[in-house]
C-alpha positions as CSV (number, residue, x, y, z in Angstrom):
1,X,59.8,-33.7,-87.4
2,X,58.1,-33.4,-83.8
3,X,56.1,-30.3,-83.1
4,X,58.6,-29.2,-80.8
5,X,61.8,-29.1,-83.0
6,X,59.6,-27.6,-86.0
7,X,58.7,-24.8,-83.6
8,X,62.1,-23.8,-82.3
9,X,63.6,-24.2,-85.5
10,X,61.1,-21.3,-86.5
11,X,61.8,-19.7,-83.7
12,X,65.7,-19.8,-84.7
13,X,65.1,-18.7,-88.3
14,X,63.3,-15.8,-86.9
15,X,66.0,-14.4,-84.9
16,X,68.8,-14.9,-87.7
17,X,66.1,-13.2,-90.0
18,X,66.2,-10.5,-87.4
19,X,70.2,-10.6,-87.4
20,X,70.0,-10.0,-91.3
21,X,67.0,-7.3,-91.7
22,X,67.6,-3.9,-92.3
23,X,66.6,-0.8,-90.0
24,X,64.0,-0.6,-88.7
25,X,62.9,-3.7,-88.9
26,X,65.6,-5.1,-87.5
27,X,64.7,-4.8,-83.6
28,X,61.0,-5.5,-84.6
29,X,62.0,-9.4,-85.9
30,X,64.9,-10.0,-83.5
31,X,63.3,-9.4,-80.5
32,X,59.8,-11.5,-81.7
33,X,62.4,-14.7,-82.7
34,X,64.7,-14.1,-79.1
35,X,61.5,-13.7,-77.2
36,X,59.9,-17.1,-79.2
37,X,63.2,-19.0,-79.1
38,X,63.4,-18.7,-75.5
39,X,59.4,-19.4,-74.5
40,X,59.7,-22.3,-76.5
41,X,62.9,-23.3,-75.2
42,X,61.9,-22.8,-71.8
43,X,58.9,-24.8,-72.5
44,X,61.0,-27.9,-74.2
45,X,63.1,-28.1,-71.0
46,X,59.8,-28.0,-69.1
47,X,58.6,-31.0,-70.5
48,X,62.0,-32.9,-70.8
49,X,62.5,-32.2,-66.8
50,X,58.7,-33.5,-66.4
51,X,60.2,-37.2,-67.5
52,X,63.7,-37.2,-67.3
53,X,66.1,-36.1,-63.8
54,X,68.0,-33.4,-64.6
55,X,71.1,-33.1,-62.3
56,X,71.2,-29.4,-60.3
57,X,67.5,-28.6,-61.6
58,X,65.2,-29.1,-58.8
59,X,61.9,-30.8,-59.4
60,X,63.0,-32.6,-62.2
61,X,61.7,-35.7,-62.9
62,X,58.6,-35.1,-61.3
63,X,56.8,-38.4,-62.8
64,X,59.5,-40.8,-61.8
65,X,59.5,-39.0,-57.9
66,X,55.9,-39.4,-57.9
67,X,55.7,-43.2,-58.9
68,X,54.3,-44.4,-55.6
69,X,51.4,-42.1,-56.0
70,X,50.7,-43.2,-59.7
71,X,50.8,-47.3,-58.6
72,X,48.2,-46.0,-55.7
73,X,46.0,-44.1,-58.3
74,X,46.0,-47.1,-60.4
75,X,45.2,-49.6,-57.2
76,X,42.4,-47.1,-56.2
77,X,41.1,-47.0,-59.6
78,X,40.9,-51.1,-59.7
79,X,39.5,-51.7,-56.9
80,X,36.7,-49.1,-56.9
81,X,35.9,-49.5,-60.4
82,X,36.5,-53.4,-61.5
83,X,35.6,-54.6,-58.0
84,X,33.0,-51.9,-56.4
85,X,29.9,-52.9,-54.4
86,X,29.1,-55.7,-57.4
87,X,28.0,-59.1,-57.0
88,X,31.4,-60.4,-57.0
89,X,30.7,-64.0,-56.5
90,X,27.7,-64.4,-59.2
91,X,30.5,-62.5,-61.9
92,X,33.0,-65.3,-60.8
93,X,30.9,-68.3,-60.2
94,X,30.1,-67.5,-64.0
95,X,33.4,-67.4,-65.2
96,X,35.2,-69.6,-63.3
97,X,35.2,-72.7,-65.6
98,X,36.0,-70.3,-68.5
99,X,39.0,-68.1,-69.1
100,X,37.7,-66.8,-72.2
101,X,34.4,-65.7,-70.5
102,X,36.3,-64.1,-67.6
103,X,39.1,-62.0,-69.8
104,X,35.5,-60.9,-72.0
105,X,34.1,-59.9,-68.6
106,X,37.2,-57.8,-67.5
107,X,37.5,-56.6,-71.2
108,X,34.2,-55.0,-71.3
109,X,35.0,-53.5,-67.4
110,X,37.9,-51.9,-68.9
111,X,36.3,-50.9,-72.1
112,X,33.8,-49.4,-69.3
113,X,35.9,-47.3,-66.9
114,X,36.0,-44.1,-65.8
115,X,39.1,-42.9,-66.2
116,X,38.4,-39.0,-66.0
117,X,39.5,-39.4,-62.1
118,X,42.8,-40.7,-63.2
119,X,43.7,-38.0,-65.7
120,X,42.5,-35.4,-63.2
121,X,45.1,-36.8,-60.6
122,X,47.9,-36.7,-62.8
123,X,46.9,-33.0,-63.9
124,X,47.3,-32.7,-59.8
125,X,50.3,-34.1,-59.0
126,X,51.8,-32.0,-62.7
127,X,50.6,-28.7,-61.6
128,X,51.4,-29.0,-57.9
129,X,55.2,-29.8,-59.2
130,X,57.6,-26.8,-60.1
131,X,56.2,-27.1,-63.4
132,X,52.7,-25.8,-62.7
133,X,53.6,-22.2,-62.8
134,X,55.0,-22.6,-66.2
135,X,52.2,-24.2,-67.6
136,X,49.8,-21.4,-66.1
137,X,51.7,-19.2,-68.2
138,X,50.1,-21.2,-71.9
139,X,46.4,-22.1,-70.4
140,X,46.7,-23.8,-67.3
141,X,45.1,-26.8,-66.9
142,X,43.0,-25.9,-69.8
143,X,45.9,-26.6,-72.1
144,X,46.5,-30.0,-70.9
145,X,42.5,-31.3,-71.9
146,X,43.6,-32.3,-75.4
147,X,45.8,-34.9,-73.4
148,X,42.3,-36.4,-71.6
149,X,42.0,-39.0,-75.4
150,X,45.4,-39.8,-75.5
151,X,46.0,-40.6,-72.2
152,X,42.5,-42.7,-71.4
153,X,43.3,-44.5,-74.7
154,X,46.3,-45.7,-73.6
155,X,45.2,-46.3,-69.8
156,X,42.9,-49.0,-71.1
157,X,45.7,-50.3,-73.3
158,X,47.6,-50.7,-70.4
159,X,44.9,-52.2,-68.0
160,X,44.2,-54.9,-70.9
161,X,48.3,-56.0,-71.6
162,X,49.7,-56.0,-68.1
163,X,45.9,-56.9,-66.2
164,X,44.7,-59.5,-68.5
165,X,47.4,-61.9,-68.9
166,X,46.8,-65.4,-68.3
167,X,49.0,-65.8,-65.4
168,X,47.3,-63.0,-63.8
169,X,43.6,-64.4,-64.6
170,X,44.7,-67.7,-63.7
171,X,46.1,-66.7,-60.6
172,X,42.5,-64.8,-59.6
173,X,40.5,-67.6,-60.4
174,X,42.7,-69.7,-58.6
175,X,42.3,-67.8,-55.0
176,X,38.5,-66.7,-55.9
177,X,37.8,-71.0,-56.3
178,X,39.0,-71.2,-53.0
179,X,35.3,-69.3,-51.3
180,X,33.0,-67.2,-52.9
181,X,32.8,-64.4,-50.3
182,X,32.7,-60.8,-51.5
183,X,35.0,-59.5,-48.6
184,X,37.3,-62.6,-49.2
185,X,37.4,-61.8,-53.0
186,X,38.2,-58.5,-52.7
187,X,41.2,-58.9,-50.6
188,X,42.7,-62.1,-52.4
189,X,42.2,-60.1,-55.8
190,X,43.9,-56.8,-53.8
191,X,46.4,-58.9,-52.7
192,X,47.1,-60.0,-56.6
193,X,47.0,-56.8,-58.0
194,X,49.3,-55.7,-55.3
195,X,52.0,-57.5,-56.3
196,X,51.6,-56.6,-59.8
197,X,52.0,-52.9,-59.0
198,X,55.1,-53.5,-57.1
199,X,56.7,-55.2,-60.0
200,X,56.9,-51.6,-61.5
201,X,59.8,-49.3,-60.9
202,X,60.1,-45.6,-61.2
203,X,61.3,-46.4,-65.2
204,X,58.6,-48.0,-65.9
205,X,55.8,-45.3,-64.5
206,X,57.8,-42.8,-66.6
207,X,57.7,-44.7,-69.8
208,X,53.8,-45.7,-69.1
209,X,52.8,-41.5,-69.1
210,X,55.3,-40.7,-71.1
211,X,53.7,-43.5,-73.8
212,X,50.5,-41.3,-73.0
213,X,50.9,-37.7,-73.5
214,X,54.8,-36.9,-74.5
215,X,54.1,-36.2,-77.9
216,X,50.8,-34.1,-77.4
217,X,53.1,-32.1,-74.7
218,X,54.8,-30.2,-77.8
219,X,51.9,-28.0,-78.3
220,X,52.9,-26.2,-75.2
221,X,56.2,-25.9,-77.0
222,X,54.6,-24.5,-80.0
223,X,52.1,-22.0,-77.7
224,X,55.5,-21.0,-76.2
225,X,57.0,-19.8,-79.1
226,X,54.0,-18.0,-80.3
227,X,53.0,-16.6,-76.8
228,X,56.9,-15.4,-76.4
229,X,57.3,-14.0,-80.3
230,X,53.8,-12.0,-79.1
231,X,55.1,-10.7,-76.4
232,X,58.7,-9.8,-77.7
233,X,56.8,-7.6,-80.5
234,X,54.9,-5.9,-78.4
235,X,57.8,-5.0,-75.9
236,X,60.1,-4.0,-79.2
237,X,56.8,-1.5,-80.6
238,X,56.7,0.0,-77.0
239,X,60.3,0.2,-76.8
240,X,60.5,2.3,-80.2
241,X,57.3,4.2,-79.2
């Protein structure tokens, strides 16, 4: 059972507790479970609408609407990182009669990266969406740090299955053979990895981050619950009082 559904069900048991306590007790634990259920609830649909389009809910599907500036965060991140101010023609001239030696090259770029850039962007783009404001309310951007592991993790899982192929190695090797000219490089391999990115679709952004950090998300699910089951005890104490 997920972290999200284990909290609302809590939440839930709370408020039939509430339904079956005796006075005066009974506005104490109903309002703590209503005010949990719906911070959690709130906070669940916040996270679906973050993946999935939601018809009549605007903002919805944030990550799939932003997919054009995910594919430029990941070009911007190749190029500057795997192919920055480096002496591009002695790493190829090395590798060129060996595909192993090349892939271990890349390999230990990726293994290498600085990814930090690319989790801070996506905290951007999240917190500028119609989302942000709900995620203020459990921490902010704060809350979303445990997500930094996850989500490198799986950004240099990616980088090494869908970069490192053998068609795509073969394919750089192939142009790079052709001159070795850093300039000339850089724009034959931009022009490759171009036409990888475009290969994605909108599905397959959503799927990538929501590989990453879905199932960490449900801790804002949980802090909703307990934020709202807070909050609804306090307002049912200063009710009575």
């Amino acid at each position: 059972m997920n972290k999200s559904l284990a909290s609302n069900m809590v939440a839930a048991l709370v408020v039939v507790a509430g339904f079956v306590s005796p006075y005066p007790y009974r506005s104490y634990i109903l309002d703590t479970g209503l005010f949990a259920l719906s911070g959690g609830i709130t906070n669940w649909l916040a996270v679906h609408m973050l993946f999935e389009r939601v018809p009549g809910l605007y903002g919805s599907g944030v990550v799939q609407l932003q997919f054009e500036e995910f594919k430029l965060g990941i070009r911007a991140l190749i190029m500057e990182q795997f192919f920055k101010n480096a002496d591009l023609e002695g790493f190829f001239y090395a590798a060129e009669e060996n595909s192993e030696q090349l892939r271990t090259q890349f390999e230990e770029i990726i293994d290498d990266l600085d990814l930090d850039n690319a989790f801070d962007s996506l905290i951007e783009v999240i917190m500028a969406s119609s989302f942000g404001s709900m995620i203020g309310m459990v921490g902010g951007k704060d809350a979303l740090n445990p997500l930094k592991t996850p989500f490198t993790q799986k950004m240099r899982e990616y980088f090494t299955s869908h970069l490192l192929t053998s068609d795509l190695l073969g394919k750089i090797r192939k142009q790079i053979a052709q001159g070795f000219n850093d300039d000339t490089i850089r724009d034959k391999v931009a022009g490759i990895i171009d036409k990888r990115l475009d290969q994605l679709t909108p599905q397959m952004v959503k799927e990538i981050i929501q590989a990453m950090i879905h199932k960490h998300l449900g801790w804002l699910v949980v802090w909703g619950c307990a934020i709202g089951g807070v909050i609804g005890l306090l307002v049912s104490v200063m009710t009575v009082n």
